[in-house]
C-alpha positions, 0 to 999 in steps of 0.5 A, a space after each residue: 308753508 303759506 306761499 302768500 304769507 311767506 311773500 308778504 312776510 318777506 316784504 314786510 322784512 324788506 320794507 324794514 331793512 330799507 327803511 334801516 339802511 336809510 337810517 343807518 347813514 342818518 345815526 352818526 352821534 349818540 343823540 342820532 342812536 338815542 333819540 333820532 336826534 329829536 327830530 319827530 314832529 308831534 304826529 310822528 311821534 304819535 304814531 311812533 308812540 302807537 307803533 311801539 305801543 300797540 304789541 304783540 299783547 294788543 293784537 294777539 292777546 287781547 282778541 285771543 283773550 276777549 275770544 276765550 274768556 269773554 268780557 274779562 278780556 276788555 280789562 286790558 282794553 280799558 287799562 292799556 288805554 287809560 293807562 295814558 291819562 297818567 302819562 299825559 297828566 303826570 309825567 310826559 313833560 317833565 320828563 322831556 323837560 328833565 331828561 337827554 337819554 334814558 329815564 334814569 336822567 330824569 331821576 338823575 337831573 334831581 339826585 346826582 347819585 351813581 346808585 340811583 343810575 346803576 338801579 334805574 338802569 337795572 329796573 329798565 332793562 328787567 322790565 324791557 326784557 320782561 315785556 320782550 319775551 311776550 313779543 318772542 312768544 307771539 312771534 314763534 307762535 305766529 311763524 309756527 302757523 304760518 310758515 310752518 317753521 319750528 317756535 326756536 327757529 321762529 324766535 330766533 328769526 325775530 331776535 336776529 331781525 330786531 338786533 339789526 334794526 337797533 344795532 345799524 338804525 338806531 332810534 331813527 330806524 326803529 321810530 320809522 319802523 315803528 310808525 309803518 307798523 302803526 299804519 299797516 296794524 291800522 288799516 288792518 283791523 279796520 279792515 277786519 272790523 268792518 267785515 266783522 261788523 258786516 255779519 251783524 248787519 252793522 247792529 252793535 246790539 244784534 253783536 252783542 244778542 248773537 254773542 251770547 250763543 256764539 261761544 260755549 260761555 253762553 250768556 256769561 261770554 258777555 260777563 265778568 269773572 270769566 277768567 277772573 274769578 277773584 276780585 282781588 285778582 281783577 284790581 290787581 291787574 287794572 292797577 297795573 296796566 293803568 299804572 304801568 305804561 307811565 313805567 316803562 321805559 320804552 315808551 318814556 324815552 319816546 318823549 325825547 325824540 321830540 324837541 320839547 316838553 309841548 310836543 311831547 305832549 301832543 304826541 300823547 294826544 295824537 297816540 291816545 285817540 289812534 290807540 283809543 280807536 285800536 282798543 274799540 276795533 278789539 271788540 270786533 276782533 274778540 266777538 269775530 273770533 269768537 264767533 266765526 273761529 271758534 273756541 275749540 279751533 283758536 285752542 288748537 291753533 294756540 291753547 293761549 289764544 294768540 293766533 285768533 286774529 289770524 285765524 278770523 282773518 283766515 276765515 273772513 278773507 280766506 288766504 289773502 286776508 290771513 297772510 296780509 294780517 300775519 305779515 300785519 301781526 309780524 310787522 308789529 312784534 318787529 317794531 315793539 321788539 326793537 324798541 325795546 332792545 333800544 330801551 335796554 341798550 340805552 340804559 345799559 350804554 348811557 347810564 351804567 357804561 357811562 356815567 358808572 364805569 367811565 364816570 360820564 367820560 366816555 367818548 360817543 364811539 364808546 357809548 355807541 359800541 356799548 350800546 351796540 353789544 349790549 342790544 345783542 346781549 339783551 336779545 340773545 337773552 330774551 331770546 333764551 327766556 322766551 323758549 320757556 314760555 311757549 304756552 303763555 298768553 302774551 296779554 298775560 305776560 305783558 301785563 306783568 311787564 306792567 306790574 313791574 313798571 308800575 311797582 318799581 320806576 313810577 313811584 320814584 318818578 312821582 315823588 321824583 317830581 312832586 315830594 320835595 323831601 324825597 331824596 336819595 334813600 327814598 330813591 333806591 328804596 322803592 326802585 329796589 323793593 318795587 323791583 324785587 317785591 313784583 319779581 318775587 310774587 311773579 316767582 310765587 304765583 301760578 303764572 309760574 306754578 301749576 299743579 297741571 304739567 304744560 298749564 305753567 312755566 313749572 309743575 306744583 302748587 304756587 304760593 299765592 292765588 294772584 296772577 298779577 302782583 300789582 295790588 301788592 307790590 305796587 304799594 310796596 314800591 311806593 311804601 318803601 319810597 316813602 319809608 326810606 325817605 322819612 327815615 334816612 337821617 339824609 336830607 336834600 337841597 331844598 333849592 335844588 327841587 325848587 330849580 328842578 320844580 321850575 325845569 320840569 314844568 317849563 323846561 328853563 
């Protein structure tokens, strides 16, 4: 065991528990449990967007990604970030505009429709649970190497921390985790960046000579198809990751933290430029690891390649440098993990407890004590999941978390928004084809399949060569939106999308 690392570690939890305890006498109503009572300024919740944002897939997966594949690894760079564009442009406001609590309020503030509540709900504690397993991974992963504690253990570990967090704090606790996370994951790929950037005597061009000899890609580590070899497969999965984050619904509730519809959109801007700036500092954390780990050393640590940040730090540094950066690295799994605890929590307590079984007359204390349960539900069975994908990469599995988004809530928050046709049948429609459509091919592809024992979830041949869904179910969902609309005999008030129209860009 890292004595070091297992002191920083435990600062880390106790800066958390702290920080928890002091939300804890904040969170009295369900607004204080949902949306810390809309409290964050711009900036806060900027950072908090970042926080939550830049996961276990950000750190881990993508140096580890850039490390053993080479350029094929910047895709999920450039798609995470340009994922904001369309949250920015397209969605941020009206949902603020439109929305109290969950995503399925916005849909609801058009379509007062218990299914439509009772699908949205479903979408987002799947996809919340999808993304939360990448997280676990990381974190056994992590844990393993550091303290030298068994990967059920590790995870365990994680699951009973993010359900504290949640369960006492809340969404105060979890924005305010979130936000220290976000400074400390800052400082530290800085500071490595800066010490990577070093050893190429500060020449981004000696980088990218030097790299070429570095890994035994040769030449190729600065060129596609490394890992991707399909095209197909490379649109597939740009599509959804700039497609994806405008779905998920731990981000989407951030923008209730705030007061209104025009700070929420200058949280998208605050977190934007600290993500952008994360996303180049990928680069050197990539060709670092690639460079002064290398590759045979990053598989051994982890055949995924998730533990190559800490083993660059480790290797720049020495132990200080490590420990700083896994207790860095754990830090940021607690806070993504709990925000996405509170995502499903709140979908199951407001929007299926709720409005469905109580038929909107739950008291707080009800919806407090259903949300409280159902985040000890979602963790114990991410937790369960989580055991099976070990050998995954966690970029990977994130970036199927965004397929799903992609293919089942954004196209009915966009027609949502933008269609005044669109009604009810349309609604269910493209949520469930999307839904099931991304799930099932997920099922089918070799993430999931592989004639190599250990190399998958399951031994044999998959069905399909794609990795990511996202070139095909993404269409479906918005297809199936389209085509359930246009051919439901049900039409909507025309005046209420007019009033809705005005709210969403306005907020009156």
């Amino acid at each position: 065991m890292n004595t070091l690392a297992f002191t920083l570690f435990l600062l880390i939890v106790g800066l958390t528990l702290v920080i928890t305890y002091f939300a804890s006498k904040r969170t009295k109503t369900t607004s204080d449990f949902y949306t810390a009572d809309s409290s964050l300024t711009g900036f806060q919740n900027g950072l908090a967007i970042a926080g939550d944002y830049m996961s276990a897939a950000s750190f881990l997966g993508i140096a580890g990604m850039i490390a053993l594949s080479g350029f094929d690894g910047f895709f999920y760079s450039i798609g995470f970030l340009v994922a904001y564009l369309v949250v920015l442009y397209l969605i941020a406001e009206p949902l603020r505009n439109l929305g109290k609590y969950t995503m399925a309020d916005m849909i609801a503030a058009r379509f007062d429709d218990k299914k439509i509540r009772g699908v949205a709900a479903l979408n987002t504690i799947t996809i919340s649970i999808f993304y939360m397993i990448a997280q676990l991974v990381g974190a056994g992963a992590l844990i393993k190497l550091l303290l030298g504690i068994d990967y059920l253990y590790s995870v365990l570990i994680v699951g009973a921390l993010m359900t504290v967090y949640v369960v006492f704090g809340g969404m105060t606790a979890t924005s305010w985790v979130q936000i220290v996370k976000a400074g400390l994951l800052m400082i530290g790929t800085f500071i490595i960046s800066i010490i990577v950037f070093a050893k190429f005597d500060f020449s981004v061009l000696n980088m990218f000579n030097e790299m070429k000899t570095a890994t035994p890609l040769g030449d190729s580590f600065l060129n596609p198809g490394n890992k991707f070899t399909s095209p197909l497969d490379t649109i597939s999965l740009n599509l959804a990751l700039i497609l994806g984050t405008a779905g998920l619904p731990h981000i989407l509730i951030r923008f209730f933290t705030v007061k209104d519809a025009v700070t929420a959109r200058k949280s998208v801007v605050y977190a934007t430029w600290i993500i952008g700036v994360f996303y180049v500092m990928t680069t050197f954390l990539g060709f670092g690891a690639a460079a002064f780990v290398g590759y045979d050393n990053i598989v051994a640590a982890n055949a995924a390649g998730n533990m190559a940040a800490p083993l660059l730090a480790q290797a720049l540094g020495g132990d200080f440098l490590f420990a700083f950066i896994s207790a860095v690295a754990f830090a940021t799994i607690l806070a993504v993990v709990a925000g996405l605890v509170l995502s499903a929590a709140s979908a199951f307590a407001h929007d299926f407890y709720g409005h469905i079984m109580r038929r909107g007359q739950a008291t707080e204390r009800e919806q407090m004590v259903a949300a409280k349960l159902a985040s000890v539900g979602v963790a114990v069975l991410s937790i369960i999941l989580a055991l099976f994908a070990q050998k995954l990469n966690v970029a990977f599995l994130v970036a199927l978390a965004f397929a799903v988004a992609a293919s089942a809530n954004l196209p009915v928050l966009i027609f949502t928004i933008f269609w005044k046709r669109f009604n009810t049948t349309g609604a269910i429609t493209g949520m469930l084809v999307g839904l099931i459509s991304s799930l099932f091919l997920v099922a089918i592809s070799p993430n999931v399949w592989s004639p190599e024992a250990g190399a998958a979830i399951l031994v044999g041949d998959p069905l399909i060569s794609l990795t990511n869904p996202g070139i095909i179910s993404i269409p479906l969902g918005f297809l199936s939106a389209y085509l359930g609309t246009v051919l439901s005999t049900k039409k909507e008030d025309a005046k209420k999308y007019d009033e809705i129209l005005v709210k969403a860009n306005t907020g009156l």
